[in-house]
GUDREN-360747 format. One record per residue: residue in three letters; x, y, z of N, C-alpha, C, O in turn. Coordinates in nm, 2 decimals, always signed. Each point is the difference from the previous one (the first is absolute). Layout:
N
   type       nx       ny       nz      cax      cay      caz       cx       cy       cz       ox       oy       oz
    ALA        X        Y        Z        X        Y        Z        X        Y        Z        X        Y        Z
...
//
This chain:
107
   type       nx       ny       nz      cax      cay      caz       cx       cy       cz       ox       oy       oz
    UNK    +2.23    +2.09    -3.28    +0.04    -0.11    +0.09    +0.10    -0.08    -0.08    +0.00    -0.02    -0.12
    UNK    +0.09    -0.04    +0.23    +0.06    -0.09    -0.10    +0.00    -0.17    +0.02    +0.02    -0.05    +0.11
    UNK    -0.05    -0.04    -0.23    -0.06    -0.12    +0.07    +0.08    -0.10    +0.01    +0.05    -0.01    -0.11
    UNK    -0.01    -0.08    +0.20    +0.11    -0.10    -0.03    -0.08    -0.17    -0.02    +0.01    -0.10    +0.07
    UNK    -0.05    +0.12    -0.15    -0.08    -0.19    -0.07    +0.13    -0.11    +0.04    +0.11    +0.01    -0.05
    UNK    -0.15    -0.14    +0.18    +0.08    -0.06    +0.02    -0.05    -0.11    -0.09    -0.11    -0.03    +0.03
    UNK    +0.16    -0.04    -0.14    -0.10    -0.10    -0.04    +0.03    -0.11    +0.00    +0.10    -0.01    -0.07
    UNK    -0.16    -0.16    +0.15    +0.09    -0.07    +0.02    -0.03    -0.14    -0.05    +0.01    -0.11    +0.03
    UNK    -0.07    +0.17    -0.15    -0.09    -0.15    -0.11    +0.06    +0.06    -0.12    -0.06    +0.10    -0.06
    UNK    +0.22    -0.17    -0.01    +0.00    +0.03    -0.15    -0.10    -0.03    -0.11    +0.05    +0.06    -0.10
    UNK    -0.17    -0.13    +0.08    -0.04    -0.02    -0.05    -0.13    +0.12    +0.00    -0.08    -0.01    -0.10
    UNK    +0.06    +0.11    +0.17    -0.06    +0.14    -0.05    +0.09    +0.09    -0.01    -0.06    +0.11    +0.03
    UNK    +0.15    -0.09    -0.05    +0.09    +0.07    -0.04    -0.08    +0.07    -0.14    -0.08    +0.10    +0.02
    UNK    +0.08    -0.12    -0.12    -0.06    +0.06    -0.11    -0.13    +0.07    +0.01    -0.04    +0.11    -0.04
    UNK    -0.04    -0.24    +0.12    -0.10    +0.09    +0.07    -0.01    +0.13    +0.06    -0.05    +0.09    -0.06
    UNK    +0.11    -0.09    +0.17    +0.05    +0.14    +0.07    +0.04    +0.12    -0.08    -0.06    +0.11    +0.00
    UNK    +0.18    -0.15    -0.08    +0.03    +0.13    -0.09    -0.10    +0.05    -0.09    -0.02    +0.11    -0.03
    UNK    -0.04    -0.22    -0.01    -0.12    +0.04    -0.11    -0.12    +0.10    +0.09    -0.07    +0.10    -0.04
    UNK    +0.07    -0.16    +0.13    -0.12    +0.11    +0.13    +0.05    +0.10    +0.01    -0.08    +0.10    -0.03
    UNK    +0.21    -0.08    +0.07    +0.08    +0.11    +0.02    -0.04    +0.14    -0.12    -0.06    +0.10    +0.02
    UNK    +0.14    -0.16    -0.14    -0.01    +0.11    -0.12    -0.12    -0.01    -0.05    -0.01    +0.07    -0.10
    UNK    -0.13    -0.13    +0.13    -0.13    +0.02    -0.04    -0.01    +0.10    +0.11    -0.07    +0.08    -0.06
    UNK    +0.09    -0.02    +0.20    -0.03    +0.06    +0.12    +0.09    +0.14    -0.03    -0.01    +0.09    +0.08
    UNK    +0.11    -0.07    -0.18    +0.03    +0.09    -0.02    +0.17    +0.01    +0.07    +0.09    +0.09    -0.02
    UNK    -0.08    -0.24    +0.11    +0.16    +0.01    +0.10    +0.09    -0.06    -0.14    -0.02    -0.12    -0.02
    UNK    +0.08    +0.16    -0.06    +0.09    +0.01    -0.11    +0.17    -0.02    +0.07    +0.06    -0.10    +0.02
    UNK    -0.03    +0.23    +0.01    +0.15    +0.03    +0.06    +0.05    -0.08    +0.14    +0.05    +0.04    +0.11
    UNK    -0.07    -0.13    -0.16    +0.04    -0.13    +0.13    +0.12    -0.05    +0.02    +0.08    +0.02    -0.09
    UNK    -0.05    -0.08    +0.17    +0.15    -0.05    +0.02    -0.02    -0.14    +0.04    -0.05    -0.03    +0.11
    UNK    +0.07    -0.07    -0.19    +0.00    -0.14    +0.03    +0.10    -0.06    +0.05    +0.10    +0.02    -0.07
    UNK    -0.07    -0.09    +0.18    +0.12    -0.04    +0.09    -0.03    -0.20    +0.03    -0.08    -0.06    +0.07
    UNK    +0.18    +0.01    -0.16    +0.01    -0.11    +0.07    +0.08    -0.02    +0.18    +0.08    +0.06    +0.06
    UNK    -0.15    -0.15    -0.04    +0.07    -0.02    +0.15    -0.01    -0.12    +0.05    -0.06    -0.09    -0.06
    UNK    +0.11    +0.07    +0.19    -0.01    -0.17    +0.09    -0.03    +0.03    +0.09    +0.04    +0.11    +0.04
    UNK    -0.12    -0.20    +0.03    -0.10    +0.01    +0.14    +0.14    -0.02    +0.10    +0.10    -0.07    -0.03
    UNK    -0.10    +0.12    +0.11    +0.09    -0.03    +0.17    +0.02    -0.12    +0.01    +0.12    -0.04    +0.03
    UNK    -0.22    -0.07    -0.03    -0.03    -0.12    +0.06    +0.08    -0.08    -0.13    +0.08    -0.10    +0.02
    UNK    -0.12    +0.14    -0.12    +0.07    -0.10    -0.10    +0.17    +0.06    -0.02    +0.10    -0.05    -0.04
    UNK    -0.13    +0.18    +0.07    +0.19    +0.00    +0.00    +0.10    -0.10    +0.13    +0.09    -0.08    -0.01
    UNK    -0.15    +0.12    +0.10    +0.00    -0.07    +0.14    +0.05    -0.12    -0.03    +0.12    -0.04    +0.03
    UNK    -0.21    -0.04    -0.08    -0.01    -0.15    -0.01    +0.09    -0.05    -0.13    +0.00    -0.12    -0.03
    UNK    +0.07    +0.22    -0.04    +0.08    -0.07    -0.13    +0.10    +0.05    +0.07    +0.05    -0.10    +0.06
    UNK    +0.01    +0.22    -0.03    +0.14    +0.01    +0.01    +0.09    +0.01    +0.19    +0.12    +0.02    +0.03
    UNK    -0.27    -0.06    +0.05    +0.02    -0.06    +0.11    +0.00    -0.09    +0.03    -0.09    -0.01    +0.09
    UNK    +0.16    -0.10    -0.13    -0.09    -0.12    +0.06    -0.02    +0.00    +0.11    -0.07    -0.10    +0.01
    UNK    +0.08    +0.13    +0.11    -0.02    -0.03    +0.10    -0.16    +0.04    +0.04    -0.06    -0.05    +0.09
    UNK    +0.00    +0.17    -0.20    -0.17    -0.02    +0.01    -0.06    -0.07    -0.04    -0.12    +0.00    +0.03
    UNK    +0.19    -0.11    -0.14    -0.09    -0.11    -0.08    -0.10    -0.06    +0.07    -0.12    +0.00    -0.04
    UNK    +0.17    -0.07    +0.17    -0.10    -0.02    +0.02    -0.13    +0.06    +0.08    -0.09    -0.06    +0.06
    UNK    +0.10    +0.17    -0.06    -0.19    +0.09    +0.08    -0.01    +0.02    -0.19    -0.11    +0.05    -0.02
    UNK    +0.17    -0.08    -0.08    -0.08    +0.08    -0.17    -0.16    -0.03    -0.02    -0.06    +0.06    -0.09
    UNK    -0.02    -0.17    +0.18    -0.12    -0.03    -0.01    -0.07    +0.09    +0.12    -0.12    +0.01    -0.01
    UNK    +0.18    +0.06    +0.12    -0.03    +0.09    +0.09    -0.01    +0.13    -0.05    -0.11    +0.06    -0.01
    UNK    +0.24    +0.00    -0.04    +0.01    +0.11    -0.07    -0.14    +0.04    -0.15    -0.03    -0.08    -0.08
    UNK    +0.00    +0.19    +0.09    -0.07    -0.03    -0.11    +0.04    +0.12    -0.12    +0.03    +0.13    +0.01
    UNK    -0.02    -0.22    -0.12    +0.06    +0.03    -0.10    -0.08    -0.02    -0.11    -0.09    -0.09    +0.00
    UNK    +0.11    +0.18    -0.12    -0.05    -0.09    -0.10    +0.08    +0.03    -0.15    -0.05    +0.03    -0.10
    UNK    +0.14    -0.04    +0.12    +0.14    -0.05    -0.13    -0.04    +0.08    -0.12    +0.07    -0.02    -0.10
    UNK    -0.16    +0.13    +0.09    +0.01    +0.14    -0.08    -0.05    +0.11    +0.08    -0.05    +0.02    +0.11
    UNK    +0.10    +0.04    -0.19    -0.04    +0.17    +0.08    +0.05    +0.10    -0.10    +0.12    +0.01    -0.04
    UNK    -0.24    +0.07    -0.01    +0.05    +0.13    -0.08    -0.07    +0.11    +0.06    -0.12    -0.02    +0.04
    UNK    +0.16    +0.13    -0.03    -0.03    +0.16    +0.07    +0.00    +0.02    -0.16    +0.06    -0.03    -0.10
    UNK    -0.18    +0.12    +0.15    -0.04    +0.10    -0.11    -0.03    +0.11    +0.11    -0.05    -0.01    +0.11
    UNK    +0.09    +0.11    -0.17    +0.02    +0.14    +0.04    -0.01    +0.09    -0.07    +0.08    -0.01    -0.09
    UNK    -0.17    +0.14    +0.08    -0.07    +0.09    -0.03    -0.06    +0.11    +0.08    -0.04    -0.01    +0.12
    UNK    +0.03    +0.17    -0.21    -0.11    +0.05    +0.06    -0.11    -0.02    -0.06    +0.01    +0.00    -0.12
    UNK    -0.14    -0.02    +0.19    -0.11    -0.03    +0.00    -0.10    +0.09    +0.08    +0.05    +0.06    +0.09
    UNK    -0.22    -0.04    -0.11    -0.04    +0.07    +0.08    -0.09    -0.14    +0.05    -0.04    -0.10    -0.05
    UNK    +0.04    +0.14    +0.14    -0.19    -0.12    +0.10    -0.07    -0.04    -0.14    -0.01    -0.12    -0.02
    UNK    -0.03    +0.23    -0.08    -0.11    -0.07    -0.05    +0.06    -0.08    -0.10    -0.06    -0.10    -0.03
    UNK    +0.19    +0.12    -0.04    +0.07    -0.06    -0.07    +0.05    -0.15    +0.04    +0.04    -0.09    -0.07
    UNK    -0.04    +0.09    +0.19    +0.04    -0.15    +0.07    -0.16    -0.07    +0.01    +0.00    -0.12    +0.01
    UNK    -0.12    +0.20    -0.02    -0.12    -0.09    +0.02    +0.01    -0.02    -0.11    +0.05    -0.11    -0.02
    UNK    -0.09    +0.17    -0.09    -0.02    -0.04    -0.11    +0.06    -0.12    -0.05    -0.05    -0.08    -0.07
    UNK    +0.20    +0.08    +0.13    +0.06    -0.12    -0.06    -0.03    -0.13    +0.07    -0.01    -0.11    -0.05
    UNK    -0.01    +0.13    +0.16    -0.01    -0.15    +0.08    -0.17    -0.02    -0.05    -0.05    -0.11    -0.02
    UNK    -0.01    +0.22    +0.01    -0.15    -0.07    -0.08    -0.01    -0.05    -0.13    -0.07    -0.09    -0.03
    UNK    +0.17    +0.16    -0.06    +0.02    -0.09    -0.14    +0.03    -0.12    +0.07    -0.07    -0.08    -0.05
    UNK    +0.13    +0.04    +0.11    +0.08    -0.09    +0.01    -0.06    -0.16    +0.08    +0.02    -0.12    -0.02
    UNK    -0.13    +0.20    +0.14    -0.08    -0.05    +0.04    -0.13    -0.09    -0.12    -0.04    -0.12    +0.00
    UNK    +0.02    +0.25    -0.08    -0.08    -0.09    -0.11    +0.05    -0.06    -0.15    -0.06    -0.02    -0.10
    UNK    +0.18    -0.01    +0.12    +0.04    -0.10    -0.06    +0.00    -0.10    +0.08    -0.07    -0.08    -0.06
    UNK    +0.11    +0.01    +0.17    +0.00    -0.09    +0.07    +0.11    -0.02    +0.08    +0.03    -0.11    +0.04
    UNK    +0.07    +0.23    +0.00    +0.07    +0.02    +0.06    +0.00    +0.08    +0.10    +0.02    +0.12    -0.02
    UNK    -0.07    -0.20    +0.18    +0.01    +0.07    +0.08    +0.12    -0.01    +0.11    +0.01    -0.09    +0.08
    UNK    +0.10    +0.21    -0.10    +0.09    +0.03    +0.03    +0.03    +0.03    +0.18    +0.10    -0.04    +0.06
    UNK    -0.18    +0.09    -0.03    +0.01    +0.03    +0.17    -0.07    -0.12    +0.04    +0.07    -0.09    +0.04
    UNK    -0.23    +0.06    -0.06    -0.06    -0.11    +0.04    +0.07    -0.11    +0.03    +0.01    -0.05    +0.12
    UNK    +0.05    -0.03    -0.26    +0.05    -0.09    +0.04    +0.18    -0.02    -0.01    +0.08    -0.07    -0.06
    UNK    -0.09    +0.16    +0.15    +0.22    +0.05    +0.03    +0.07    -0.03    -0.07    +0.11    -0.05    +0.01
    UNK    -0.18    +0.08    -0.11    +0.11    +0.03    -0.16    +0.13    +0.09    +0.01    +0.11    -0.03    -0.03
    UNK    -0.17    +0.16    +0.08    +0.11    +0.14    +0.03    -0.06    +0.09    +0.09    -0.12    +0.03    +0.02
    UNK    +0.26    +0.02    +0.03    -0.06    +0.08    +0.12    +0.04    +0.16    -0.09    +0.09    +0.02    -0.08
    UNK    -0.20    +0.09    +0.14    +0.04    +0.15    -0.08    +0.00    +0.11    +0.11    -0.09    +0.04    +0.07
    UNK    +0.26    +0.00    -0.07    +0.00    +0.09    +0.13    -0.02    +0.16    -0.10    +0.04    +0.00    -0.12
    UNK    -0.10    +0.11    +0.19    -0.05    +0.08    -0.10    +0.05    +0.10    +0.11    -0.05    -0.01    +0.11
    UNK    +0.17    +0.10    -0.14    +0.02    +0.08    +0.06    +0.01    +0.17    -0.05    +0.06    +0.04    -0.10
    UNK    -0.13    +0.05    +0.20    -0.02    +0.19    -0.06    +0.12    +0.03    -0.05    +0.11    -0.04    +0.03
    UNK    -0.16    +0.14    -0.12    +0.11    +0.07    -0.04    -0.01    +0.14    -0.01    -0.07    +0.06    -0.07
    UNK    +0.15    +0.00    +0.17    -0.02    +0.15    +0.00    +0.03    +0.08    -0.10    -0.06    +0.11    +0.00
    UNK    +0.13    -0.14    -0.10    -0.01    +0.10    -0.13    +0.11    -0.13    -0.12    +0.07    -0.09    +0.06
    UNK    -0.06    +0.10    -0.18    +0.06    -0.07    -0.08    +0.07    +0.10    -0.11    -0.05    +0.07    -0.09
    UNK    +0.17    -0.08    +0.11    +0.06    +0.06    -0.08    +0.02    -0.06    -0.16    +0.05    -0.11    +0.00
    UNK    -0.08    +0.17    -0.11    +0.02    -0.07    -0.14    +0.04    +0.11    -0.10    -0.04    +0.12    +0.02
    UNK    +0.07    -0.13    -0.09    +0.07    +0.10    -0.10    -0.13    +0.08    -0.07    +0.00    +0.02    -0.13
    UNK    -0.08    +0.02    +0.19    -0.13    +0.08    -0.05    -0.02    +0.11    +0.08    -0.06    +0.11    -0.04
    UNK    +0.15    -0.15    +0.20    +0.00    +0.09    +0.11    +0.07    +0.10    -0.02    +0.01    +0.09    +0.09
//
């Protein structure tokens, strides 16, 4: 499977990765980025004012990986018992999509 971690609290950032390579997700791609709403609202002004409608929250990093199901539980349960609950309280969203075969230089 391959997993896309939307994560939108910099402050588990270290957390996450650390869940990640204890769960065995190593070969990741970390991607800084800007929410729609907050691009919107700086270099349009004409959305400034809905920026309190729009919902934004002024970080955003994709982490991207393959990963299997149990490898994404394991990590959000490390992670849960540290005191970070990630889905619960809309920390990050994780779209987890099949992968029909993966090609890597072993193949």
């Amino acid at each position: 499977m391959y997993m896309i971690l939307h994560l939108l609290e910099e402050k588990y950032l270290d957390d996450v990765m650390m869940a990640l390579v204890e769960a065995g997700i190593e070969n990741t791609l970390v991607l800084s980025g800007e929410n729609l709403s907050d691009k919107l609202t700086m270099d349009m002004p004409i959305f400034a004012g809905f920026k309190k409608s729009l919902r934004g929250h002024g970080f955003s990093k994709l982490i991207m990986g393959v990963a299997s199901k149990a490898q994404i539980d394991f990590a959000l349960e490390e992670l849960h018992t540290a005191g970070v609950d990630l889905i619960g309280r809309s920390l990050a969203e994780i779209a987890v999509i099949p992968v029909d075969h993966l090609y890597r230089g072993d193949d």
